[in-house]
NUTORFI-315987 format. One line per 10 residues: number of its first residue (from 0); for each residue x, z, y of N, C-alpha, C. Coordinates in pm, whole numbers. Atoms other than C-alpha are relative to their C-alpha. Layout:
NUTORFI-315987
NUM	X Z Y X Z Y X Z Y; ...
END
This chain:
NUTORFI-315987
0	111 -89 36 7203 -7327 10237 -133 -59 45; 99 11 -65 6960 -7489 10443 -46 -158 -59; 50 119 72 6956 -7818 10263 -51 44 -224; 75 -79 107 6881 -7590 9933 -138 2 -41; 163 -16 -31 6577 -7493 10103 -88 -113 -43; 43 110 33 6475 -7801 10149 -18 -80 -126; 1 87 155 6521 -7957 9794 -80 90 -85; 78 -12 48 6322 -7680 9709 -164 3 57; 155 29 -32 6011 -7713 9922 -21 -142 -55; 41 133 32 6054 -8083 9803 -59 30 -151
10	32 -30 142 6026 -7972 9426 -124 53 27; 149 -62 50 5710 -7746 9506 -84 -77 25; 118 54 -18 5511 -8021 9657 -27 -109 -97; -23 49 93 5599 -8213 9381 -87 39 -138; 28 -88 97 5487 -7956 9121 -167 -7 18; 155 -42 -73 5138 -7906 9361 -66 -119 -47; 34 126 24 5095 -8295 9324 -41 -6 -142; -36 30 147 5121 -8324 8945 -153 76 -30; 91 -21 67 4881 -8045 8917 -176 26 93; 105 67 -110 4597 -8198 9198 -115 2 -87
20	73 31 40 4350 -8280 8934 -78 121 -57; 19 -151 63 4355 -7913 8757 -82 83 135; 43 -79 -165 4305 -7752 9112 -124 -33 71; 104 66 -45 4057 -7971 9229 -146 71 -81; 120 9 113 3835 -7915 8913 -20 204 -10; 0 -80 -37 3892 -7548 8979 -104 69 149; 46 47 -141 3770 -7611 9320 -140 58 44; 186 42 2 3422 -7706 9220 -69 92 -54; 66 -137 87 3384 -7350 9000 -25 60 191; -26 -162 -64 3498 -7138 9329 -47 -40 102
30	28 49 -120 3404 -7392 9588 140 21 104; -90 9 -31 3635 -7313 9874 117 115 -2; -88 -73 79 3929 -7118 9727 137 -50 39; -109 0 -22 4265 -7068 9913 104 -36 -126; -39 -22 121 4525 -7159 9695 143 115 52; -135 -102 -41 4858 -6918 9702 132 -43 -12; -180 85 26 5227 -7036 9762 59 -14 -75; -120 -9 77 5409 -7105 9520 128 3 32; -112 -53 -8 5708 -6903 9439 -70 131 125; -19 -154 -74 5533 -6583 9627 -127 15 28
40	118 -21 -5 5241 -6440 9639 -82 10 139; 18 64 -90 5002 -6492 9861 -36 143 128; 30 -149 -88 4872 -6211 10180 84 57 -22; -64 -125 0 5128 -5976 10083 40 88 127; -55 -136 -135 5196 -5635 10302 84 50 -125; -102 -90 -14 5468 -5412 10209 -52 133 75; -52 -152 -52 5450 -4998 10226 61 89 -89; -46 -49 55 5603 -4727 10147 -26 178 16; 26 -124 -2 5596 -4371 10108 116 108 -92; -131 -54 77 5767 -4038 9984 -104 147 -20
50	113 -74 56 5533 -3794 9769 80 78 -147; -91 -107 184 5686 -3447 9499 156 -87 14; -133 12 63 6001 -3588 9532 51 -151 -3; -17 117 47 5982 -3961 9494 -62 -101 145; 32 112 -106 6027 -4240 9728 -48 -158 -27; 73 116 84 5821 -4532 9645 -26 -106 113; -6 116 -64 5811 -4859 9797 -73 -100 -66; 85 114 82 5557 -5150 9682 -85 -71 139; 73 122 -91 5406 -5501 9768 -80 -24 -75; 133 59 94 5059 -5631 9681 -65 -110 92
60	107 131 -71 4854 -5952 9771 -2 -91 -137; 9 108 79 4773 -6261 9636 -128 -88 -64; 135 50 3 4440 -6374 9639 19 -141 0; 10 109 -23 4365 -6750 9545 3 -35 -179; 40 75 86 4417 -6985 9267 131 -27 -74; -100 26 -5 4717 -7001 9077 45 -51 -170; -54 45 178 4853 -7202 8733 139 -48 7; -129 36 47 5151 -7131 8566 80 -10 -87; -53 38 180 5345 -7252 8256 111 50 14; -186 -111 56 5653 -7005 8116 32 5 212
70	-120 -16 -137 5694 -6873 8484 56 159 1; -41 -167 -5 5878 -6581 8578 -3 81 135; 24 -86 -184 5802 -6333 8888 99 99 -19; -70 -93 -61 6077 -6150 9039 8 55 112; 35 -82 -195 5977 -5864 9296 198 72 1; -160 -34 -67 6293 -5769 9476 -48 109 100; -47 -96 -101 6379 -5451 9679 95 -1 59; -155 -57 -60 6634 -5398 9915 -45 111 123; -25 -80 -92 6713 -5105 10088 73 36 123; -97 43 -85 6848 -5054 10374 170 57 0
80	-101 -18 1 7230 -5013 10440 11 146 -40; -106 -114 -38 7280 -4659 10553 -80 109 -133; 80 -63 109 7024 -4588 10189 125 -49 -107; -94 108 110 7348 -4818 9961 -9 100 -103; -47 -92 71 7498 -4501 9777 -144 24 -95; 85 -40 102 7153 -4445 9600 -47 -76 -103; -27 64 90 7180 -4741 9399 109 -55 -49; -158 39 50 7531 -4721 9355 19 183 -109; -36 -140 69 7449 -4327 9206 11 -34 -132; -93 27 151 7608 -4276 8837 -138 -4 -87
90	128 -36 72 7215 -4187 8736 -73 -50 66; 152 65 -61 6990 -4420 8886 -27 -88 -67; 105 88 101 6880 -4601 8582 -82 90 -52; 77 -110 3 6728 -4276 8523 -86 10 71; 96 -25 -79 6556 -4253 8772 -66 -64 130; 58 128 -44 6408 -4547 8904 -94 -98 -113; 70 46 59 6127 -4732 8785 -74 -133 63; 61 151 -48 5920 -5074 8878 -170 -1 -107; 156 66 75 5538 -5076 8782 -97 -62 74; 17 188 -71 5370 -5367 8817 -154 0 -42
100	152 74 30 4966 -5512 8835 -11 -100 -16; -32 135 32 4910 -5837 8748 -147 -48 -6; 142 23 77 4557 -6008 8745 -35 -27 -102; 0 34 161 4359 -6053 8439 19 -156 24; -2 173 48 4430 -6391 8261 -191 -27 6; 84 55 -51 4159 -6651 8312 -125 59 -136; 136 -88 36 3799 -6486 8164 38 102 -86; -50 -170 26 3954 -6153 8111 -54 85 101; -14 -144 -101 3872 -5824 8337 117 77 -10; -137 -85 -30 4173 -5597 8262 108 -29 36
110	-134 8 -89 4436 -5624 8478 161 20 -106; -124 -44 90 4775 -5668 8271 69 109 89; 0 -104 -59 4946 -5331 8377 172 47 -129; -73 -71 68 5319 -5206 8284 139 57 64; -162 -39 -58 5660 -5065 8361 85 4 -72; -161 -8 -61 6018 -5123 8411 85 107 8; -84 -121 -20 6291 -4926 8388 133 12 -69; -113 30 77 6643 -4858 8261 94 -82 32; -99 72 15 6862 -5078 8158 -53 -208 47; 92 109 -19 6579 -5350 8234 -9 -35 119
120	14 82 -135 6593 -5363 8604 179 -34 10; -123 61 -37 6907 -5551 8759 18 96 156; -32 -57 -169 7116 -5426 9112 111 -103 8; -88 104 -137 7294 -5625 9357 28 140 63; -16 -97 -77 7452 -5320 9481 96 -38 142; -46 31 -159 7644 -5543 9751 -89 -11 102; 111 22 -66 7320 -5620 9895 -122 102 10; 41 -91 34 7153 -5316 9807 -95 -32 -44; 115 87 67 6901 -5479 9591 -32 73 -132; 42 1 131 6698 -5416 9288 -73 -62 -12
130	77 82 16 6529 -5653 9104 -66 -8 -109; 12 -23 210 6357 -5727 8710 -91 -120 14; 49 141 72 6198 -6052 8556 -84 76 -63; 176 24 89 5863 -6084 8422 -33 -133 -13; 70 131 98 5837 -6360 8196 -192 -24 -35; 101 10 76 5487 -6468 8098 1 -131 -48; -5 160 79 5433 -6781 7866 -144 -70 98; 149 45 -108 5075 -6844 8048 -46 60 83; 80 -59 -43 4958 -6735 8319 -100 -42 93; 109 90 -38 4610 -6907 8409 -81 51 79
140	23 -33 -1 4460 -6719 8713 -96 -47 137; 85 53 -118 4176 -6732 8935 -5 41 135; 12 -114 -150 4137 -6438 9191 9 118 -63; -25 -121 37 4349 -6178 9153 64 87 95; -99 -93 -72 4572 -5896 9291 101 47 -69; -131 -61 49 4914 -5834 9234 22 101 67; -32 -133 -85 5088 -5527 9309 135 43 -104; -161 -60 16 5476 -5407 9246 40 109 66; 0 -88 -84 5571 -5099 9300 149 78 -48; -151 -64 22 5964 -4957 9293 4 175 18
150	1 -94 -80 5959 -4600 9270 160 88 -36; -123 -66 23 6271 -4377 9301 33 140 30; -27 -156 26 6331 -3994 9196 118 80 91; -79 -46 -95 6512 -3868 9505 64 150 -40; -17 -65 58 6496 -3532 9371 97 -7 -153; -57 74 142 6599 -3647 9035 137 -27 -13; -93 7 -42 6902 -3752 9163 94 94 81; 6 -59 -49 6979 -3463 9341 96 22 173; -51 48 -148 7018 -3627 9670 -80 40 78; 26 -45 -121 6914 -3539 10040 -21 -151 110
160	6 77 -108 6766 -3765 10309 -29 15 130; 22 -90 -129 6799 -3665 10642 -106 -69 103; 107 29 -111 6577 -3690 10931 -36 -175 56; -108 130 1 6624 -4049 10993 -160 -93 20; 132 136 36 6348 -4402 11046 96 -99 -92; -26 49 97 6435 -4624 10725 -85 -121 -4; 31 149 56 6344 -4995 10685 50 -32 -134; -3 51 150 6264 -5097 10314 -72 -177 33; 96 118 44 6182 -5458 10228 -5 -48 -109; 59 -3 150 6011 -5619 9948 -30 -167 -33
170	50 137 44 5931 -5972 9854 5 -30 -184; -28 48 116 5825 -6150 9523 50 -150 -37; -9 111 67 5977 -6475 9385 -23 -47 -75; 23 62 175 5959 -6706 9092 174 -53 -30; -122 69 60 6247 -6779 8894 130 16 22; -130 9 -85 6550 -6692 9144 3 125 90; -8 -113 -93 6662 -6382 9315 60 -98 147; 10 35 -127 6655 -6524 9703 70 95 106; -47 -88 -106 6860 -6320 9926 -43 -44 153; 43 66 -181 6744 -6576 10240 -142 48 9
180	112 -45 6 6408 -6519 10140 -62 80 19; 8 -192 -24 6450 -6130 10171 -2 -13 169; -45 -5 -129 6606 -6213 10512 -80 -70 135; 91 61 -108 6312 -6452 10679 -162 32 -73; 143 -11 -43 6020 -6387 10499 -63 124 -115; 32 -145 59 6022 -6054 10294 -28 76 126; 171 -83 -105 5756 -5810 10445 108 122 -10; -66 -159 -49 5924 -5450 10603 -101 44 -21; 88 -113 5 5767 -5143 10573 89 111 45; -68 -98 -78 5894 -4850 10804 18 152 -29
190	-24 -96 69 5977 -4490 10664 47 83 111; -68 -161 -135 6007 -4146 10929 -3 99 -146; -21 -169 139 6175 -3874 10697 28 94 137; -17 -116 -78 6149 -3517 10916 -31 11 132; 43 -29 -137 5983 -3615 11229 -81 -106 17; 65 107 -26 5717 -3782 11392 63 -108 124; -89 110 -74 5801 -4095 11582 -45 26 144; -4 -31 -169 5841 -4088 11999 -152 -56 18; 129 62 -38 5476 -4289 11997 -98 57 -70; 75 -48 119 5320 -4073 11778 -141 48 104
200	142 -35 -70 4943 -4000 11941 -81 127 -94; 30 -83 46 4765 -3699 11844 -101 -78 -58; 117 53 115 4470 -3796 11554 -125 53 148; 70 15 -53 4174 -3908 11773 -128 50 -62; 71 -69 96 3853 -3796 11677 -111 -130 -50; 106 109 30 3650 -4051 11439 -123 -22 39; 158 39 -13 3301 -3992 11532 -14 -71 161; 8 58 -187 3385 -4119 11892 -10 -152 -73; -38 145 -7 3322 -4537 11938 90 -12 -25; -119 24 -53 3607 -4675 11904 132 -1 -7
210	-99 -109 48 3842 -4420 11776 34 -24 -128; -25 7 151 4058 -4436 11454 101 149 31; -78 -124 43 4229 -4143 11281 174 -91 -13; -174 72 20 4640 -4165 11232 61 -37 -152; -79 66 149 4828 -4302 10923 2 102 -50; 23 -132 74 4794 -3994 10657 161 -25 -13; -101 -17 89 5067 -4139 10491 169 48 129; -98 -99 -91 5339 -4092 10794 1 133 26; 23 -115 -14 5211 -3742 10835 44 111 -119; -53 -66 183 5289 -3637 10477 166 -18 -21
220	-85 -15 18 5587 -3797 10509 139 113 73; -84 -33 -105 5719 -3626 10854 6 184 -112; -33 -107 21 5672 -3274 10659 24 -11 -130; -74 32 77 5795 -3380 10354 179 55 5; -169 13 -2 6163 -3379 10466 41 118 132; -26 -134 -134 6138 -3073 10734 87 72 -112; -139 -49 86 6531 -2897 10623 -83 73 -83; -2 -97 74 6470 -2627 10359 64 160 88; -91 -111 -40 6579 -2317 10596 37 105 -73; 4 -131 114 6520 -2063 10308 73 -35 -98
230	-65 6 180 6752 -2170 10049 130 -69 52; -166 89 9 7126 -2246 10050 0 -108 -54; 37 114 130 7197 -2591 9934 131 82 -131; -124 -22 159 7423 -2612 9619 151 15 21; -111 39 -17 7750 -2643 9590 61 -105 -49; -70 161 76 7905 -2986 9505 188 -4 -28; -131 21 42 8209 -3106 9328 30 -112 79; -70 108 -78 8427 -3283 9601 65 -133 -66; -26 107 38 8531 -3511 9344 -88 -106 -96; 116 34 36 8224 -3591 9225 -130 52 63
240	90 -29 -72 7974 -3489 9490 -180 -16 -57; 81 38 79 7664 -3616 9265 -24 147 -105; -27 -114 117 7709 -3292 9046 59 173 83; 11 -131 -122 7678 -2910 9144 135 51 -96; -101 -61 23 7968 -2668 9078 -38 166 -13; 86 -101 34 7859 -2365 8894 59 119 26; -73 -131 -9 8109 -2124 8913 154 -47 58; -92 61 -115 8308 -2235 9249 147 125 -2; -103 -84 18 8699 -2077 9278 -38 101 105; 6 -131 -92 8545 -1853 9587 -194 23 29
250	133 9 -33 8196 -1721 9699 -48 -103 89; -15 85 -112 8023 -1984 9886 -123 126 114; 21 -53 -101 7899 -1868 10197 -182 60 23; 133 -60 23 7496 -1827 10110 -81 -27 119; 64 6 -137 7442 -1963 10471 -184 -109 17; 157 68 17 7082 -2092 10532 -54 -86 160; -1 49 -138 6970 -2314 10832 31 -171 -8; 47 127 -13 6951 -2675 10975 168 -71 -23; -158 35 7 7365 -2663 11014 54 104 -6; -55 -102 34 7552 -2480 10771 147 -26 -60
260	-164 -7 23 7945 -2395 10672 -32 64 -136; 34 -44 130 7837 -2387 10302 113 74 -113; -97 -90 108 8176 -2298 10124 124 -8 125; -142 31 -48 8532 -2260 10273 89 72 -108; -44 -49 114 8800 -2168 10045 121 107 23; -91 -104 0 9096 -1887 9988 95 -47 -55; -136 48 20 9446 -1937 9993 118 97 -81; -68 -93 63 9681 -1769 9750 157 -77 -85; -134 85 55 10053 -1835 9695 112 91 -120; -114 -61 90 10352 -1769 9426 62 126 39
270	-111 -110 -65 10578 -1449 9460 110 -50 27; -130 50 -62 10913 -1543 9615 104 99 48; -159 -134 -105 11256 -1352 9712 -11 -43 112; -65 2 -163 11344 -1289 10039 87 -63 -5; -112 92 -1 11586 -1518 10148 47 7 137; -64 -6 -112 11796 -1536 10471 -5 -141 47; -12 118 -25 11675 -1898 10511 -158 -35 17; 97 43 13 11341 -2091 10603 -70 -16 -117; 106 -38 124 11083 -1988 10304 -122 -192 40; 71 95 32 10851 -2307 10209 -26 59 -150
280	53 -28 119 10594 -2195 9941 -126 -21 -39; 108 92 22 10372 -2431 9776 -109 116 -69; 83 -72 81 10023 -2313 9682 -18 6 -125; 26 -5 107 9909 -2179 9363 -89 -153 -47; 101 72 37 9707 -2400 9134 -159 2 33; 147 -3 -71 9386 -2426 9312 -39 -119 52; 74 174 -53 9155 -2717 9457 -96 89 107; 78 -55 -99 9049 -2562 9797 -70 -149 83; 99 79 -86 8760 -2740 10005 -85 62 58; 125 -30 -80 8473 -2694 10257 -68 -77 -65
290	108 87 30 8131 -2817 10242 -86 10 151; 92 -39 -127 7912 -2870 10531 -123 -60 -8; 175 52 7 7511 -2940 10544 -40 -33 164; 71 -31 -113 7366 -3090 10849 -133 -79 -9; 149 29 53 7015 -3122 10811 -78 7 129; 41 -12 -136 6949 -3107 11215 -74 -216 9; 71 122 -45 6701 -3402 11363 85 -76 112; -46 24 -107 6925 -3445 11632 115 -98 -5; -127 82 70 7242 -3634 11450 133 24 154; -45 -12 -134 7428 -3489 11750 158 17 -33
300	-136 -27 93 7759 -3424 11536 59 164 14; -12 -130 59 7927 -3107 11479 225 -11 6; -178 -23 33 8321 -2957 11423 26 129 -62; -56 -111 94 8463 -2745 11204 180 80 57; -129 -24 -42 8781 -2525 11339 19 96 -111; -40 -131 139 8990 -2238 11132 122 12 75; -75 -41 -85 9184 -1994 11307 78 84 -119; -81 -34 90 9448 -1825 11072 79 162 116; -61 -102 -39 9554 -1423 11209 112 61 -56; -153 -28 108 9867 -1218 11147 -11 29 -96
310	26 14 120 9955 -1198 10887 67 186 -6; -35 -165 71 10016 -801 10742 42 47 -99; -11 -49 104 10186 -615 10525 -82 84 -63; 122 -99 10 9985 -448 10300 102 141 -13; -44 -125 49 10225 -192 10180 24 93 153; -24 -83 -159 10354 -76 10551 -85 -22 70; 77 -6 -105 10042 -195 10722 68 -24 135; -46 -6 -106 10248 -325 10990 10 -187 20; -35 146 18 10299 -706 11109 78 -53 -69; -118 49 76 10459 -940 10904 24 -144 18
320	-14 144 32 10581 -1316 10846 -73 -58 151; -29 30 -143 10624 -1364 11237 16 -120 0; 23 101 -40 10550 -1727 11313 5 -81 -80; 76 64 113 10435 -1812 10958 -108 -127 42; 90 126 -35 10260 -2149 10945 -52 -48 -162; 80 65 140 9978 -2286 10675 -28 -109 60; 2 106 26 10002 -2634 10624 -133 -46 -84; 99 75 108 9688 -2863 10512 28 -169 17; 7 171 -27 9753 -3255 10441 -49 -42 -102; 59 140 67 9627 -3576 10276 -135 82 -19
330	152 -10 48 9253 -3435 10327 -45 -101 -22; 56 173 33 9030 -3667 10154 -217 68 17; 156 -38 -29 8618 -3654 10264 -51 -59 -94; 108 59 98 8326 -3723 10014 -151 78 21; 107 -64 -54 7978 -3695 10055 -140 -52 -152; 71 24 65 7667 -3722 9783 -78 -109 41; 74 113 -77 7498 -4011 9989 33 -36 138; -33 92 -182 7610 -4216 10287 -100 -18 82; 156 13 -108 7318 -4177 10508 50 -26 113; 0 22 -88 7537 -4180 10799 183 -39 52
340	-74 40 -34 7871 -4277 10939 117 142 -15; -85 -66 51 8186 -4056 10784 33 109 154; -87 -86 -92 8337 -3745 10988 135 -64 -67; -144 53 -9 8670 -3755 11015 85 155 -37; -51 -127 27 8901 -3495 10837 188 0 77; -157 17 -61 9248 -3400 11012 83 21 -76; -135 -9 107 9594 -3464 10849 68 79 66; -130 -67 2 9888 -3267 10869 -51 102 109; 14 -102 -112 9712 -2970 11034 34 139 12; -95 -120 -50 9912 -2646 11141 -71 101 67
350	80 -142 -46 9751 -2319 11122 50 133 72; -98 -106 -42 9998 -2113 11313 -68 158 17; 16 -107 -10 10001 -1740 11281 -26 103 94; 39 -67 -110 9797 -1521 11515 -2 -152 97; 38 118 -141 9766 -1887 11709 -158 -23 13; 94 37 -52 9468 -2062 11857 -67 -93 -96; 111 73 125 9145 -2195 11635 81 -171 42; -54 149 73 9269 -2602 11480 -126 -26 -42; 140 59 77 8975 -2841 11424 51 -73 -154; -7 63 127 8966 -2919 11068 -75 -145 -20
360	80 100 33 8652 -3174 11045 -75 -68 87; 68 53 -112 8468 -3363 11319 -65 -113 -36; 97 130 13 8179 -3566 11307 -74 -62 135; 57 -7 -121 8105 -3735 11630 -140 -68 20; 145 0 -43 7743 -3816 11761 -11 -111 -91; 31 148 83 7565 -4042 11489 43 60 -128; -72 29 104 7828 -3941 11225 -53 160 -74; 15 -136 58 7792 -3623 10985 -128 47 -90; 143 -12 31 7464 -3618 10883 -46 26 -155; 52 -15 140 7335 -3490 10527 86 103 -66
370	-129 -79 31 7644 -3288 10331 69 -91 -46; -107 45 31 7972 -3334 10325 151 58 -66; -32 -91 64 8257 -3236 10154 210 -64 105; -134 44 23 8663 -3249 10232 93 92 -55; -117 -42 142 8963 -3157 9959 118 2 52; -139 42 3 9305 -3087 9991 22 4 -104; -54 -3 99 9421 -3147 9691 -23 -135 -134; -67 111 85 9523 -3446 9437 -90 8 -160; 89 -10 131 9250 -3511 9147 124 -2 -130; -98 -28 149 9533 -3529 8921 144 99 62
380	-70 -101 -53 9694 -3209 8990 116 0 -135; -117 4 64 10069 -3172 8813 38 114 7; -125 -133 4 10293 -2838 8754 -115 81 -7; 38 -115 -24 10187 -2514 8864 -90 -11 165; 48 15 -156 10110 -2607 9236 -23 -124 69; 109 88 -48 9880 -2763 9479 141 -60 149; -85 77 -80 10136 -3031 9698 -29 45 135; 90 19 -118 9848 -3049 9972 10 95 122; 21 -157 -39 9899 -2660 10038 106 7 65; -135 -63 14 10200 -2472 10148 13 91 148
390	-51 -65 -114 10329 -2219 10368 139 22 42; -94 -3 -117 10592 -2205 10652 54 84 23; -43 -74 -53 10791 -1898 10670 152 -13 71; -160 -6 -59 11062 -1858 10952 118 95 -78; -123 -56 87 11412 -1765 10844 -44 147 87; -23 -134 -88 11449 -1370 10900 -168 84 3; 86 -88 -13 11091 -1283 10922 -93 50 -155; 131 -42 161 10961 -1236 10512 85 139 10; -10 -118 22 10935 -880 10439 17 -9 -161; 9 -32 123 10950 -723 10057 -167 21 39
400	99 -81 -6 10572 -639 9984 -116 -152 -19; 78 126 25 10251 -817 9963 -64 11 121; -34 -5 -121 10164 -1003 10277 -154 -87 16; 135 25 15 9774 -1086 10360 -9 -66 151; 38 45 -120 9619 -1300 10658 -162 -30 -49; 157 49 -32 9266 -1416 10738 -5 -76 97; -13 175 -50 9136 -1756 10843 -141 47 46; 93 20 -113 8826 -1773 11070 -57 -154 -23; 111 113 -3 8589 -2072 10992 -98 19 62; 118 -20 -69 8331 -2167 11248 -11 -177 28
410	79 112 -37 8109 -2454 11326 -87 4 67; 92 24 -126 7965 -2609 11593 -77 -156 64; 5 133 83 7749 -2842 11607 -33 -37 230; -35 42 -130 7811 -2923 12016 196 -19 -39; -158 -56 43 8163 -3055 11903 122 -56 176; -146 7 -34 8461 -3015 12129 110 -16 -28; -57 29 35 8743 -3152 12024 132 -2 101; -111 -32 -58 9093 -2999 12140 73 4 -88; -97 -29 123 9403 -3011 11965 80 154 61
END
């Protein structure tokens, strides 16, 4: 890789050489006139911001002197890791765009000026990259300013970014998407979603000597992303988390707040004879799941338990199905955006009757963060009934009649974790 490099700084001084005489004679218009690197423009900074909905990221510089025959500029984004999932979403050619400034050509004023989009930008989604080519056949320029600007419909997508500091970077090339290039000399730009940073200084006052005011744009962003406490989120399809679920198999819970237990679901099984033998009775056709939102600054993690009571007859109103057990296995977790490091859902967990609350979901410190979802149940569901499900009755204790319990969901987002 590193002898690459090299063969190409040899080619550019090569290129510089050839066109010595052009430059020179240039020179003598502008007098003394930086020229700008080839293969990247020149001054560039990198920022970014997040404004209605849309997170936008762009680089501009480039002041100097620059001639170039059929070249092509490719600005590159990459995001950072724990951002991947938002250019891996099923709709982000939708909603992503790239518009671009360009100086005027040589004794022009208007700035060439256009956008990107579609099927027209490229992704490196191993690298979390986006990129797009801009051909020009000539471009002959004296002193200009470039400017690229990636922006992306967060809303639009109908994703969530939690509290979080975010490193974006940005660089432009010629000719070659550069991944080393990203990695030593693409420009960062730093992103606070939902809080101001530990160094944050109160806004000084301008008319003093001396004194500057604070970055607007961090300030816009920190209340930008403060949770929503007034509004439930949605409800998502666990097997497609990207997409809401309009008319869910149970009420969801309507809960509002920084960390909420957005749906949990209801359990309902076949009719069965009494039998003089251990009862096993798979659930109905259903696709039960939770959902959980944590939209807390704190990323402190959280647990989900579910306590399961006796169970009752309804007809005699008296106890029933004496040391009945509900079975949940092969949970599978999914979440609309990976912002942060997976909870962990428990297998083969045993809800014993009238027993002691069972943690279902645990996300420990770091992990949990944004919503999440976990499923029992098999996207390609078969027969009449859900495998995942099932209940446990001891020999001797099923009654005739219909036989009701209640489950207890609670979350906490100090998690303890006992089996």
């Amino acid at each position: 890789m590193h002898k690459q490099k090299n063969m190409k700084r040899n080619i550019v001084h090569l290129f510089c050489s050839v066109l010595t005489c052009l430059i020179l004679w240039f020179s003598l218009l502008l007098q003394e006139v930086e020229a700008v690197d080839v293969g990247l423009i020149g001054g560039a900074t990198t920022h970014s911001s997040y404004e209605d909905g849309d997170l936008t990221v762009w680089i501009e510089g480039g002041k100097g002197v620059e001639l170039d025959l059929g070249t092509r500029m490719i600005p590159q984004m990459q995001l950072p890791s724990s951002l991947s999932s938002i250019l891996n979403h099923s709709d982000i050619r939708n909603n992503i765009r790239l518009e671009y400034s360009l100086p005027a050509p040589l004794l022009g004023f208007i700035p060439i000026r256009g956008t990107i989009a579609g099927d027209q930008l490229l992704f490196d989604t191993t690298n979390n990259l986006v990129y797009a080519n801009l051909d020009q056949s000539l471009n002959l320029t004296l002193i200009g300013l470039y400017k690229f600007k990636f922006i992306i419909d967060i809303e639009g997508l109908n994703m969530r970014i939690p509290a979080d500091s975010y490193q974006f970077k940005m660089v432009v090339d010629k000719g070659i998407v550069n991944l080393d290039l990203l990695d030593f000399r693409g420009n960062l730009t730093t992103l606070d979603f939902g809080y101001l940073p530990e160094d944050y200084d109160e806004p000084s006052n301008p008319d003093e000597p001396g004194q500057s005011t604070t970055d607007s744009d961090q300030t816009e962003v920190s209340v930008a992303f403060l949770p929503p406490v007034d509004s439930s989120p949605p409800i998502l399809d666990p097997e497609n988390p990207s997409e809401e679920i309009t008319n869910p198999e149970d009420e969801p819970s309507g809960e509002t707040g920084d960390l909420t237990l957005d749906y949990v679901p209801s359990f309902s099984f076949p009719t069965r004879e009494v039998a003089h033998e251990n009862i096993e009775v798979r659930m109905d056709r259903k696709k039960p799941f939770i959902q959980v939102s944590d939209r807390t600054n704190s990323n402190a993690g959280w647990i989900v338990t579910a306590q399961l009571s006796y169970f009752r007859n309804v007809d005699s109103n008296s106890n029933s199905l004496l040391g009945a057990t509900l079975l949940l296995e092969n949970g599978i977790t999914s979440s609309p955006i990976d912002v942060s490091e997976e909870p962990f859902v428990y297998q083969d967990i045993e809800l014993h009757s009238s027993g002691d609350a069972k943690p279902i979901m645990y996300a420990e410190p770091g992990a949990g963060s944004g919503t999440w979802l976990a499923r029992w149940y098999d996207s390609d569901l078969e027969g009449n009934s859900n495998g995942d499900v099932y209940l446990n009755v001891p020999q001797g204790s099923a009654q005739v009649g219909r036989q009701e319990a209640t489950i207890t969901w609670t979350i906490q987002n100090t998690p303890n974790v006992s089996e």
